[in-house]
N, C-alpha and C positions, 0 to 999 in steps of 0.2 A: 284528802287524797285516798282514803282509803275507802270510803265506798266508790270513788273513779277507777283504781285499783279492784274493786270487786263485779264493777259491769266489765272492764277490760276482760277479766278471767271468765266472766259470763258469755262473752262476746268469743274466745276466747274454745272455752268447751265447745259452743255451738258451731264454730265454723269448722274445726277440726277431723271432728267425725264427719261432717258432712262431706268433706273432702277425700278422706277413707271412703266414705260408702261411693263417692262417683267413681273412683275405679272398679267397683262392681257393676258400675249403672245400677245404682240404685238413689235415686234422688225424690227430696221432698216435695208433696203435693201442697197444692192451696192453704186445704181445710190445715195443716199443721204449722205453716206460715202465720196463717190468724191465729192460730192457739197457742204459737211463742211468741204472739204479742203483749198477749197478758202480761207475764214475767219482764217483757222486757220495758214495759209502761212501768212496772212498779221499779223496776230498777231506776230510770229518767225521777221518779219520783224521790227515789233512795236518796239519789243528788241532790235534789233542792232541797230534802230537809237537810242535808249537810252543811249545805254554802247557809243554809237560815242559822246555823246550831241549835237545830232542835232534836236536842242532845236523847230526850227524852220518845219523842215518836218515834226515832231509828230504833229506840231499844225492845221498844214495840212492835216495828213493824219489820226486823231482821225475819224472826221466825217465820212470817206470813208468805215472804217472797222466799224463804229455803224451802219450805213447805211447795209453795205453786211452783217452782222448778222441778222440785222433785219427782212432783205429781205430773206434769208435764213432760220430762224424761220417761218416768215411769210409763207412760200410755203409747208414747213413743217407741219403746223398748218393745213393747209387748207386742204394739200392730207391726214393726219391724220384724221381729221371729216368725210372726203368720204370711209373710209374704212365700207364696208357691216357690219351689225349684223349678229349673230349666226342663225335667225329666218328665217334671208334670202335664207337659202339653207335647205332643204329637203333629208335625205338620208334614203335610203332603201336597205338590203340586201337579194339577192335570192339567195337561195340553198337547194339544200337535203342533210337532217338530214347525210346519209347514207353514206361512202365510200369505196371504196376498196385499198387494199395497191400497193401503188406502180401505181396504174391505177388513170389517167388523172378524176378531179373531178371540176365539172364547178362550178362557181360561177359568181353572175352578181351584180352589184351596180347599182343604180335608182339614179342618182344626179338631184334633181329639184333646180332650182335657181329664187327666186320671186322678183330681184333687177331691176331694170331700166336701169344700165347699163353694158356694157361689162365686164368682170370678165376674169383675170387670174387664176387659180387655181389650185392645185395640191392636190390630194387626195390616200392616203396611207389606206389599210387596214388592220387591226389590227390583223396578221396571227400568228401562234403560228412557232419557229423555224421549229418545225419537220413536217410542210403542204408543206412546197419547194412552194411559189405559183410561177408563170409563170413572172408576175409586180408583181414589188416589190410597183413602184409607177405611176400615174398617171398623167403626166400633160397637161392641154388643155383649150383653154378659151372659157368663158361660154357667149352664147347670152342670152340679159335680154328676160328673160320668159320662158326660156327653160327646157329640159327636159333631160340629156343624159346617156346610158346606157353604161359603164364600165364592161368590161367582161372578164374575167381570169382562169385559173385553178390551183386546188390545185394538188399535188403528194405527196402524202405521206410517211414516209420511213418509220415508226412507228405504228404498233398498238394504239389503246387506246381511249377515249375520251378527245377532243380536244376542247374550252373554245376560241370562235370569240367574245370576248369585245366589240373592239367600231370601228369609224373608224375618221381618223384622216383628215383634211381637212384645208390646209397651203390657204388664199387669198392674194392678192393684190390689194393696192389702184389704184387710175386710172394713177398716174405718175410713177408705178411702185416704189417708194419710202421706205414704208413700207409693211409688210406681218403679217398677225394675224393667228395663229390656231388655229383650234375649234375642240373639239372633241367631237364627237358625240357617247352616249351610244348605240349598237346594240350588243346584246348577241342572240348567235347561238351557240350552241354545234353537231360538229362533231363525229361521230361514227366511226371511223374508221376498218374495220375490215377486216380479212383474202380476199383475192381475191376469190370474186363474179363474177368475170365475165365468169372465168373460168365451171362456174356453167351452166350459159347461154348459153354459148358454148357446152358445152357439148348437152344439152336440144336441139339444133336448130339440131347438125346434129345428134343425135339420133333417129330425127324426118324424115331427110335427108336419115338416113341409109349410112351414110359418117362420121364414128366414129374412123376409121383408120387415118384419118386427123391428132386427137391427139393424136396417141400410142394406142390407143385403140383395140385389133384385137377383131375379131369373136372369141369364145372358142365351140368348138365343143363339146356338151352335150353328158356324157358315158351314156347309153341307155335308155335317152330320157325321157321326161316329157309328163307324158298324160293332163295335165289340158290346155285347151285353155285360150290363154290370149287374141289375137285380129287376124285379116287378113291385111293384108299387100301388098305393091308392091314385087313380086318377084325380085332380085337381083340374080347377076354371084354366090357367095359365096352360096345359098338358097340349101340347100336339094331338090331334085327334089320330092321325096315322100312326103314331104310337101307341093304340091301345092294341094289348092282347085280350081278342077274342073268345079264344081258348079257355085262359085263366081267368074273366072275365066271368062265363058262363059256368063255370067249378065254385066261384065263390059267390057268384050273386052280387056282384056289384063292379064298378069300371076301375078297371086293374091296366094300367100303362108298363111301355117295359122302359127301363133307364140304359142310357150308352155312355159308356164312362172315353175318354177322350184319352188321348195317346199319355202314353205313363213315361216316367222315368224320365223325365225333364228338370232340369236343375234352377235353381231360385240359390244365388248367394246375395246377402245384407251385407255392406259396409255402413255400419253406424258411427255418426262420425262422435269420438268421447271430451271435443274439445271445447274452448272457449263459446263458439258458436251454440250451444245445447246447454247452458248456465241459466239461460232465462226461464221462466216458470211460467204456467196458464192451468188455470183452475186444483193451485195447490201443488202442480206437479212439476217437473223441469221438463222441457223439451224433451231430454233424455228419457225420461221415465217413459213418456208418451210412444217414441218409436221402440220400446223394447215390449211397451203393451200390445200395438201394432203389428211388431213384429213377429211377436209369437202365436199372433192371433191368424195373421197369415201363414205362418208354420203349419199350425195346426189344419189350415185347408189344404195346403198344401201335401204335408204327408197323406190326408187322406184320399186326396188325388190321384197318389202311388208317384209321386214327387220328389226330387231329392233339395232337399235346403241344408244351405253352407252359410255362419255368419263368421264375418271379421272387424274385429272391435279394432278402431284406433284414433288415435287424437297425434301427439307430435310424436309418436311410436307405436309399434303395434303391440299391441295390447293381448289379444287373445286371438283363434283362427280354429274354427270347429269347420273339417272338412266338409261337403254338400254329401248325405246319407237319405237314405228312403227309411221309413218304419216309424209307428207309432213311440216306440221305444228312443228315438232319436231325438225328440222332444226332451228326454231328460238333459243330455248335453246343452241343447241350446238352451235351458233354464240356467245350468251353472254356471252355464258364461257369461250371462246375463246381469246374473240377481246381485251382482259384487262389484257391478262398472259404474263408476260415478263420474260426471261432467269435471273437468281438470278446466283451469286457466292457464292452458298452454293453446299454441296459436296448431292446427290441424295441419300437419303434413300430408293433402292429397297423393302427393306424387308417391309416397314413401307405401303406400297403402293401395294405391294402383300397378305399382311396380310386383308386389308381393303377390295381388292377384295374377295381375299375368304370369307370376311363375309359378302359383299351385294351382291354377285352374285354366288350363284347355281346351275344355269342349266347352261347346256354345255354352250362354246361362240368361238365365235374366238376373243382368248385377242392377240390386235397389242401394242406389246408394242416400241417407236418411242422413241431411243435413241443415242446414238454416245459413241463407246466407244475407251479411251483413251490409258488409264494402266491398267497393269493387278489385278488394286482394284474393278474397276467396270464392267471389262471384267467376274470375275468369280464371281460377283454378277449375272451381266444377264444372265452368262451359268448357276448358283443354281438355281434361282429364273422363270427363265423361263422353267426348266429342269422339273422342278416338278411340271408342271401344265398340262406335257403330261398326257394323260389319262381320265382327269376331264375334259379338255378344248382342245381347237385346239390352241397352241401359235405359233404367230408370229414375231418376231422379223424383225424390218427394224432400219437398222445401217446406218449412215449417214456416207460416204467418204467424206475425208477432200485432192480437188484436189489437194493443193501443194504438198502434200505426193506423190500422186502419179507421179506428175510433175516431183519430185527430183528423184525416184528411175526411170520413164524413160528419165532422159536425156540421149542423144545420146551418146555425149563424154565428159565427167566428167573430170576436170582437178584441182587440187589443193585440195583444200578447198570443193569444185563442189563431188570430190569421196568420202567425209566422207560421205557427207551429204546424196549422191545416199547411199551409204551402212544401214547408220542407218534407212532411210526411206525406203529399201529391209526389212530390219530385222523388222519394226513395221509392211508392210505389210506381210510378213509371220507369224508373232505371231497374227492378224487379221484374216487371212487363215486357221488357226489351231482352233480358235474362232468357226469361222463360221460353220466350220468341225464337231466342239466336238457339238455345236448346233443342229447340223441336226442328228447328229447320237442321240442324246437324242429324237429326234419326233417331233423338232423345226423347223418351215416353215423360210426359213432366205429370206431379201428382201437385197445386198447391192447396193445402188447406190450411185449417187453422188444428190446432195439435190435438183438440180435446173432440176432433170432428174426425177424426183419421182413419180409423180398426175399419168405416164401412166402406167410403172410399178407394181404401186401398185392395181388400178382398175382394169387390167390385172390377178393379183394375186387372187385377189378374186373373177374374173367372173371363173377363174381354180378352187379354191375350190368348188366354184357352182357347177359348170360342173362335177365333179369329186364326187361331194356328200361325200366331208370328214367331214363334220358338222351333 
């Protein structure tokens, strides 16, 4: 019993302090695991010559295992005390506040290290699930004095504001033996909002006169705007009776003049935040896609000299950004935006049609952005949108849900395959009848499929322009 008694107390020492040091976070590596096996093989050994009474090899072999403990402590002790302080290392986070979904978002880490010697270390940033970063973790060893820069991207799948804590930073001592983590407070908040870039893009080849890139055509103006808005390079598409002559022969080459189209017309959005806008297409929700859209026609819009109004709601109203003209006006509609998430509550049209008729007055183009399913919400949006012909210009854009249409054009349908093609003919012909009763009520209808939409719909309304239905 008494060398069972002396691995217990072996057993014993060893778990104790290890339990001490994980309230530092300080816990044991590999390479020291195999190096307390030594000691603890000769302890197992200690035993059998006991149960044998080989009264004589214990008396022999006591000193050899007090010895390889010791020694074993001893090494342990010492790479223990060389482990860096928390003081020793420096970190820093770069980034903008700002990002867009789904589009690549850089970030960079500043690791300064003020220790004397070599460093292993591994360094994790404190990412929220829904950033997707690029590294997850970091590992690489540090020269004393140095300085290194850690660089990665976020990708977002999520709307919302997003909460960078701290950032977490594993070392090791110089025999590799032990590892401490230190975690460093560093608070950043991320904005994540609707795709901006699409915004920019547009802006560069606007500038280009290469706006058919993204869906975008020319819409041919029915007779014509007299106010000048600026002169420009002539392009193939250019009215010839619009070139300036004058400006033409000053600069040496075919200079056209531009006529910007009556201002100060109103565009309000009802987006609808409910059950209906849950479903997803290429990674996104329905939602996502008309706030893309949304802001994408904003953005023509203000430039226009345009005012746009959006009103967020699902089974209550949500949010309501009055209809404003100006570049600066886009900020509102991004805040309202970047924080509204698709709810499984059932869309109160009426409650959301009522509200517009009492903050909005003068004529608009109301786009109401919805998806509809069954025929509960199908003969909401045909009431509700029916009866704003007249007061207003309505537009309905209905989002297509591709598997539907997937199922009713499969080629050759077999089994199980020909319900499916049937039932998914019959939703899209009762859809078809929708859109039908729609338009024959004075309703502008958009249907596409969600991830097809930003050209579309900017197309739709440089025609109403054009057309002077406002």
């Amino acid at each position: 019993m008494t060398n069972l008694a002396w691995f217990l107390i072996q057993i014993g020492c060893l778990v104790l302090p290890l339990l001490l040091l994980a309230r530092f976070r300080v816990y044991p590596r590999a390479p020291l695991v195999l190096l307390l096996l030594a000691p603890a093989a000769l302890s197992l050994i200690s035993i059998i010559f006991y149960t044998l009474s080989a009264e004589s090899l214990l008396n022999s072999f006591y000193p050899v295992l007090w010895s390889l403990d010791g020694l074993v402590a001893l090494v342990a002790l010492i790479d223990l005390l060389r482990l860096p302080r928390k003081t020793r290392f420096q970190i820093e986070r770069q980034m903008v506040k700002t990002a867009s979904l789904q589009k690549p978002h850089p970030v960079r880490l500043v690791v300064s290290y003020l220790g004397n010697r070599r460093r292993q270390i591994r360094v994790r940033d404190d990412v929220p699930q829904e950033l997707n970063p690029t590294v997850e973790e970091f590992q690489f060893w540090l020269d004393p004095r140095s300085r290194t820069q850690l660089s990665y991207e976020l990708r977002s799948v999520r709307r919302g504001a997003f909460q960078l804590e701290s950032v977490h930073v594993a070392c090791t001592s110089p025999w590799l033996l032990w590892q401490r983590f230190y975690n460093y407070p560093l608070q950043n908040t991320v904005h994540v909002y609707p795709d901006l870039k699409q915004v920019s893009q547009y802006a560069m080849l606007a500038r280009m006169n290469r706006l058919s890139l993204m869906g975008v055509r020319r819409t041919r103006r029915v007779g014509g705007d007299n106010e000048f808005e600026r002169l420009r390079d002539y392009t193939r598409d250019d009215n010839y009776r619009h070139i300036d002559w004058r400006s033409t022969a000053r600069r040496g080459k075919l200079t056209v003049k531009d006529f910007q189209t009556e201002q100060s017309q109103r565009i309000i959005f009802l987006v609808d935040c409910g059950r209906m806008m849950t479903n997803e297409a290429a990674r996104l929700s329905l939602l996502d896609h008309s706030f893309n859209a949304m802001l994408m026609l904003s953005y023509v819009a203000l430039g226009h000299g345009d005012q746009v109004g959006l009103l967020t709601f699902s089974d209550r109203i949500h949010g309501y950004v009055p209809p404003a003209s100006g570049r600066l006006h886009m900020n509102r509609l991004l805040h309202e935006s970047f924080d509204r998430f698709p709810q499984m509550v059932e869309s109160r049209y009426d409650r959301a049609f009522l509200y517009l008729g009492t903050h909005c007055k003068k004529r608009s183009l109301v786009v109401l952005m919805t998806n509809v399913i069954d025929e509960v919400n199908g003969n909401q949006v045909e009431q509700y949108l029916g009866s704003l012909s007249g007061r207003h210009l309505p537009m309905g854009v209905l989002l297509r849900d591709r598997r539907i249409f997937e199922m009713a054009d499969h080629p050759k349908p077999v089994g199980g395959q020909l319900y499916n093609a049937a039932a998914a003919a019959s939703i899209l012909l009762w859809r078809h009848q929708i859109l039908r009763d729609l338009e024959a009520k004075g309703v502008l209808c958009l249907d596409v499929f969600p991830d097809d939409l930003t050209a579309p719909l900017v197309n739709q309304y440089l025609d109403i322009k054009a057309r002077h239905l406002l």
